[in-house]
Biopython code that builds the backbone (N, CA, C, O; Angstrom):
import numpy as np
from Bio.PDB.StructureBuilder import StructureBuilder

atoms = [
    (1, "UNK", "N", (-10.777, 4.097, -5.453)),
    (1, "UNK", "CA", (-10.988, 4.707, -6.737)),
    (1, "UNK", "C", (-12.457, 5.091, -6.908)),
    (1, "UNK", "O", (-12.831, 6.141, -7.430)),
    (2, "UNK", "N", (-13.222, 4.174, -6.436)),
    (2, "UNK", "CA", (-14.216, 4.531, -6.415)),
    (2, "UNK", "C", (-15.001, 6.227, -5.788)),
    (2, "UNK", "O", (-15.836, 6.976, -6.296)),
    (3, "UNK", "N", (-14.432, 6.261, -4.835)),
    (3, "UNK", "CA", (-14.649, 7.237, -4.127)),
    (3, "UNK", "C", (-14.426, 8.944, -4.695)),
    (3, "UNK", "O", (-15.009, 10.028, -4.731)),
    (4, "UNK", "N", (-12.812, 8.098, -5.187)),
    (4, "UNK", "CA", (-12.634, 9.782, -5.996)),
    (4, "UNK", "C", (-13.511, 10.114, -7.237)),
    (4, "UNK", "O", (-13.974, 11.182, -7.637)),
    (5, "UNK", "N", (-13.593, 8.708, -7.763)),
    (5, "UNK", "CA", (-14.565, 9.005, -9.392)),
    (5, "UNK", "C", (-15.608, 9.375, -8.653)),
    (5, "UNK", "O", (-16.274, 9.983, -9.492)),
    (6, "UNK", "N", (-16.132, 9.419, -7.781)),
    (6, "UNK", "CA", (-17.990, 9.930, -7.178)),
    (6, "UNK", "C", (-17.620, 11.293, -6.373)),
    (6, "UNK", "O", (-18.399, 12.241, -6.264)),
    (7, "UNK", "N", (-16.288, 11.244, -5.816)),
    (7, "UNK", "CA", (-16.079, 13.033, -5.381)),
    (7, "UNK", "C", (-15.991, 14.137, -6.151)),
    (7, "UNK", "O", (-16.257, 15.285, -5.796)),
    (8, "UNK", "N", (-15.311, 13.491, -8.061)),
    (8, "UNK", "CA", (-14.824, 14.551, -8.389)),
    (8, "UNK", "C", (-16.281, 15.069, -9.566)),
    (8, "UNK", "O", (-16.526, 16.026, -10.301)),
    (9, "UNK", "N", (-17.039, 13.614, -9.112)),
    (9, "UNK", "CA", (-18.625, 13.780, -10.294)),
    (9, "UNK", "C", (-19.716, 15.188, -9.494)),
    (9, "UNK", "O", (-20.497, 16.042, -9.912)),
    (10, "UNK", "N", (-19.188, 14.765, -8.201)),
    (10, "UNK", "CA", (-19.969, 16.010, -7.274)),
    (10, "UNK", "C", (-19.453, 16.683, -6.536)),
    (10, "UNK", "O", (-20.203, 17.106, -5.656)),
    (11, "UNK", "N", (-18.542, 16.969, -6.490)),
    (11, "UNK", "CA", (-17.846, 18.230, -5.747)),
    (11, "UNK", "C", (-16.591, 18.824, -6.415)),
    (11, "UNK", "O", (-16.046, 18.314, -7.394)),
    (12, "UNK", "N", (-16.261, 19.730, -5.916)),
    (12, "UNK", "CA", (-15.090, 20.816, -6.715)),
    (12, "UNK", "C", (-13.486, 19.483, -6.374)),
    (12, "UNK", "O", (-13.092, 18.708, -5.502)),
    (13, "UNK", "N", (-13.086, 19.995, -7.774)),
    (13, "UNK", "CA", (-11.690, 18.821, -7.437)),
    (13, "UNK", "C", (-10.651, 19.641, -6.590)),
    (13, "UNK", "O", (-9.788, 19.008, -5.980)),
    (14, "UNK", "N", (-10.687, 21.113, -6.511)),
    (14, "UNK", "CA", (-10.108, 21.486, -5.223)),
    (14, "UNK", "C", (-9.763, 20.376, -4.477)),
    (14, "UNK", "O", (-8.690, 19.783, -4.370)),
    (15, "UNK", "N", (-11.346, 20.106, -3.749)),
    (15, "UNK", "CA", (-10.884, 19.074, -2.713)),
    (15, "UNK", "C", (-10.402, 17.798, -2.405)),
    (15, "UNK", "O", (-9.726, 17.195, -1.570)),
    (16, "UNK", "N", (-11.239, 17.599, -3.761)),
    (16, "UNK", "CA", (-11.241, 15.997, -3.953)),
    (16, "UNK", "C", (-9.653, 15.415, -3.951)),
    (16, "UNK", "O", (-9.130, 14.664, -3.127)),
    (17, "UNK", "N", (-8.976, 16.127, -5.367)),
    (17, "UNK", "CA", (-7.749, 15.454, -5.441)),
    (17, "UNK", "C", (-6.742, 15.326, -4.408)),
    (17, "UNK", "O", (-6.313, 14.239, -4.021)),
    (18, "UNK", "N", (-6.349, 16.529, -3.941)),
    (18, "UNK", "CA", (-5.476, 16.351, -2.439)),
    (18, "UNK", "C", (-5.866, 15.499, -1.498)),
    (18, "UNK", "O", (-4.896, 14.974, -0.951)),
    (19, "UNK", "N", (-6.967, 15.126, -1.060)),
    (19, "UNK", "CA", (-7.170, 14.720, -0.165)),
    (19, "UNK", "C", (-7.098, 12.943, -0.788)),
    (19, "UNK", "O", (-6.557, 12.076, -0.101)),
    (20, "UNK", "N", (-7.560, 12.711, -1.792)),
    (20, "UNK", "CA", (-7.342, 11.549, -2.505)),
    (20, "UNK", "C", (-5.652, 11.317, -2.611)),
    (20, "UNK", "O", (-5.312, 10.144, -2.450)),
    (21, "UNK", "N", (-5.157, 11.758, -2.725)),
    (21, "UNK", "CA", (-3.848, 11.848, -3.405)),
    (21, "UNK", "C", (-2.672, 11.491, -2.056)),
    (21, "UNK", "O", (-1.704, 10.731, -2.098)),
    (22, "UNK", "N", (-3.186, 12.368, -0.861)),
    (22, "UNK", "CA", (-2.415, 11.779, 0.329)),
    (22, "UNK", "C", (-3.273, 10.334, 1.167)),
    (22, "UNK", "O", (-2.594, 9.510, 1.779)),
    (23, "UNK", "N", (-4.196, 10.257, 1.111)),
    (23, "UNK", "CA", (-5.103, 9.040, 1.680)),
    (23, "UNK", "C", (-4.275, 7.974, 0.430)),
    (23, "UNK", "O", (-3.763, 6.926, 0.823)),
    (24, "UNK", "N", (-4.234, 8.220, -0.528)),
    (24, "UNK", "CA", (-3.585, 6.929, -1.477)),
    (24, "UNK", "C", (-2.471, 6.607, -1.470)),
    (24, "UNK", "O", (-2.108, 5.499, -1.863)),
    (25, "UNK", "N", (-1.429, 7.795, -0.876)),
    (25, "UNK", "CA", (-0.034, 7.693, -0.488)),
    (25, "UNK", "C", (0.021, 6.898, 1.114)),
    (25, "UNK", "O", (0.804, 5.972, 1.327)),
    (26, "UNK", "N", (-0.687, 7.288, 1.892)),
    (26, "UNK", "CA", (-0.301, 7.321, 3.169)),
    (26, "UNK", "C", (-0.322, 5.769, 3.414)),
    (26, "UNK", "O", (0.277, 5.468, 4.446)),
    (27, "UNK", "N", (-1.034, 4.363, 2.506)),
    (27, "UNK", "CA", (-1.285, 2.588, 3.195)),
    (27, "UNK", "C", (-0.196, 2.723, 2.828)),
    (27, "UNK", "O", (0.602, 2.686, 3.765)),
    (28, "UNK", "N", (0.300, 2.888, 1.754)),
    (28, "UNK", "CA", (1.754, 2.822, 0.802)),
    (28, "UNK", "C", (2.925, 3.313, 2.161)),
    (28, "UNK", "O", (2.769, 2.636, 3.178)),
    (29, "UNK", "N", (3.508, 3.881, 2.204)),
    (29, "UNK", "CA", (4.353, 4.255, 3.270)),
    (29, "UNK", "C", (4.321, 3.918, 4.194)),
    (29, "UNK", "O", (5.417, 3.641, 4.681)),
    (30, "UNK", "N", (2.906, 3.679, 5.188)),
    (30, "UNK", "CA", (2.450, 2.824, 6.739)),
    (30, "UNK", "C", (3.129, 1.366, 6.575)),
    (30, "UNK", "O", (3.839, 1.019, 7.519)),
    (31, "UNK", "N", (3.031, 0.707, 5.775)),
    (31, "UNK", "CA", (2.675, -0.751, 5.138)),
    (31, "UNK", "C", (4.530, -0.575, 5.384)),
    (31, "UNK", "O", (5.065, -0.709, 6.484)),
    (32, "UNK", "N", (5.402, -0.200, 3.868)),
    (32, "UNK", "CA", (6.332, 0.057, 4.092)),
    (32, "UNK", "C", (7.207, -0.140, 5.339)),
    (32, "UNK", "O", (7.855, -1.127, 5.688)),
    (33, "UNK", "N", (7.020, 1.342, 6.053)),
    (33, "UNK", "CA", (7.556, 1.265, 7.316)),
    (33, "UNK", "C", (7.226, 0.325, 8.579)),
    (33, "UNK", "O", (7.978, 0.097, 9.527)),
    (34, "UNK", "N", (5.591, -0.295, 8.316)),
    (34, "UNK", "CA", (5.366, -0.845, 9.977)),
    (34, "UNK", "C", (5.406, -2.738, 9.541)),
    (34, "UNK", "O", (5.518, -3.597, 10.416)),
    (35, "UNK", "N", (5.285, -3.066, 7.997)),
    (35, "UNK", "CA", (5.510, -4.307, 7.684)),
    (35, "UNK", "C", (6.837, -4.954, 7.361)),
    (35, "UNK", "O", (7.497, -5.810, 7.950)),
    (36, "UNK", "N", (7.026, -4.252, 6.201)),
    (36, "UNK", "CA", (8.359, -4.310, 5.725)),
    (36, "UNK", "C", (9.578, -3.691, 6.524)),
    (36, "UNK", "O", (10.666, -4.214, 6.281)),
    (37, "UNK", "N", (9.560, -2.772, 7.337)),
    (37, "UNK", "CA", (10.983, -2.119, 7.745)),
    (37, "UNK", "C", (11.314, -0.982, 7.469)),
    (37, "UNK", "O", (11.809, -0.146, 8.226)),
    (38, "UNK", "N", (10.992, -0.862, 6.085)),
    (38, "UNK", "CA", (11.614, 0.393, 5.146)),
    (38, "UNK", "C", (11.780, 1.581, 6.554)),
    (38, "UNK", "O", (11.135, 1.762, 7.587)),
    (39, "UNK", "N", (13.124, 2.288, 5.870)),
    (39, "UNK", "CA", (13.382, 3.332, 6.809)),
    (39, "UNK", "C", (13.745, 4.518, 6.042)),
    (39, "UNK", "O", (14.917, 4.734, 5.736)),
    (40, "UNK", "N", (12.595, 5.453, 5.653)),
    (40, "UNK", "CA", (12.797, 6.283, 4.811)),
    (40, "UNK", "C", (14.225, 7.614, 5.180)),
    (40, "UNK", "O", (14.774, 8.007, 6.210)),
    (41, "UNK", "N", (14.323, 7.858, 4.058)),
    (41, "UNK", "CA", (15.994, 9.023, 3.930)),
    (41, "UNK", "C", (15.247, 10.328, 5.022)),
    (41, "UNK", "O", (14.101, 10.366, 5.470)),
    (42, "UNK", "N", (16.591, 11.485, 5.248)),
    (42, "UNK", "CA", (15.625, 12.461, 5.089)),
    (42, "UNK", "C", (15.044, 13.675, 4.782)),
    (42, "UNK", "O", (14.832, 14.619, 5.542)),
    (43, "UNK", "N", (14.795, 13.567, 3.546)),
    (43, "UNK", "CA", (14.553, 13.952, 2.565)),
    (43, "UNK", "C", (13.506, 13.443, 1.994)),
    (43, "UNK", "O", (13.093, 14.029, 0.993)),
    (44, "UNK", "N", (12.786, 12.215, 2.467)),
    (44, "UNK", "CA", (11.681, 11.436, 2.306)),
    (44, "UNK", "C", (10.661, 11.628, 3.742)),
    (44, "UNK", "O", (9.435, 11.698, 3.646)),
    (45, "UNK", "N", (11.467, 11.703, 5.188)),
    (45, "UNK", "CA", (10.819, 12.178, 5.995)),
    (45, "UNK", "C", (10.022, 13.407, 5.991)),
    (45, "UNK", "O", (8.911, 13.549, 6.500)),
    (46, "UNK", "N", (10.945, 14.568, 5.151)),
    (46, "UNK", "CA", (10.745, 16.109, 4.868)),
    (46, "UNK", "C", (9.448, 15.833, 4.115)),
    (46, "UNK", "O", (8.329, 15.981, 4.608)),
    (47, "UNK", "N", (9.718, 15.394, 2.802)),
    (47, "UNK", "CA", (8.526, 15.308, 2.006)),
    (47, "UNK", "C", (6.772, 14.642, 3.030)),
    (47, "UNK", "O", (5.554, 14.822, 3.049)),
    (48, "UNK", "N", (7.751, 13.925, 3.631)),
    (48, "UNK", "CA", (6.202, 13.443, 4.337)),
    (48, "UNK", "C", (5.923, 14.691, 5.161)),
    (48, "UNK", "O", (5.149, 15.347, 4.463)),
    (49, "UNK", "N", (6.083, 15.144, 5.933)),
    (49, "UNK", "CA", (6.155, 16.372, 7.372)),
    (49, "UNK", "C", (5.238, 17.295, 6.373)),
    (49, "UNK", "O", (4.288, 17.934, 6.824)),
    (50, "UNK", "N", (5.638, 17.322, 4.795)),
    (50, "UNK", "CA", (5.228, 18.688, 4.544)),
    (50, "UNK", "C", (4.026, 17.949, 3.520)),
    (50, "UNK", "O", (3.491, 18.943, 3.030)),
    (51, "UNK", "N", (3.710, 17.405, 3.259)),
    (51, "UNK", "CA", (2.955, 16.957, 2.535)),
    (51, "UNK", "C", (1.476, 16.731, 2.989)),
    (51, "UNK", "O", (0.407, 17.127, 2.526)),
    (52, "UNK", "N", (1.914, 15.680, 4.439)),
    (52, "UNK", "CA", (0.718, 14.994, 5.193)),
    (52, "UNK", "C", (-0.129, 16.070, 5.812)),
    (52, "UNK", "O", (-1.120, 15.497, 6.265)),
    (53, "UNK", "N", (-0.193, 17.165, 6.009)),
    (53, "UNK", "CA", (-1.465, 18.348, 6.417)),
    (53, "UNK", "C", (-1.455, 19.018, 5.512)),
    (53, "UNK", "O", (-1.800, 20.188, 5.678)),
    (54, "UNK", "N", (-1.087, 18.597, 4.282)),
    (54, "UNK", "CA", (-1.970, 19.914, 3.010)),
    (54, "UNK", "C", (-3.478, 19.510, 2.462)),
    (54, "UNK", "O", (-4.032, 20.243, 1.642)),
    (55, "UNK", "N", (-4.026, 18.479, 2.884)),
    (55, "UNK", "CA", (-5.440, 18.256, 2.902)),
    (55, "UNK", "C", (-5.933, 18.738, 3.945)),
    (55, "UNK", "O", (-7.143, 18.651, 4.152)),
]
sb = StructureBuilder()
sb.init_structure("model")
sb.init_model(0)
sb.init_chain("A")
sb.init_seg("    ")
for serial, (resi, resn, name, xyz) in enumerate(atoms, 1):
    if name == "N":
        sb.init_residue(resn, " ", resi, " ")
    sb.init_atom(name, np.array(xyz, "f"), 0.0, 1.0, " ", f" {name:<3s}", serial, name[0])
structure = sb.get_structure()
């Protein structure tokens, strides 16, 4: 959190938010799948494929 409150104080939120937004998604889902098990739908795979290179 820190990081984004000091990206979006000095730089265009263009960048800031996307790139914040999948870096904050991505422990969430790793964790998920490589701790817990979780085995996402797919339709949850899709969303990831298309999501994870728009930063």
């Amino acid at each position: 959190m820190r990081f984004l409150n000091r990206g979006l104080s000095h730089g265009a939120m263009s960048a800031v938010v996307p790139v914040s937004a999948a870096t904050g998604v991505a422990p969430s889902v790793l964790c998920g799948v490589l701790l817990l098990g979780d085995r996402p739908g797919a339709l949850a795979r899709a969303g990831t494929a298309v999501t994870g290179p728009a930063p």
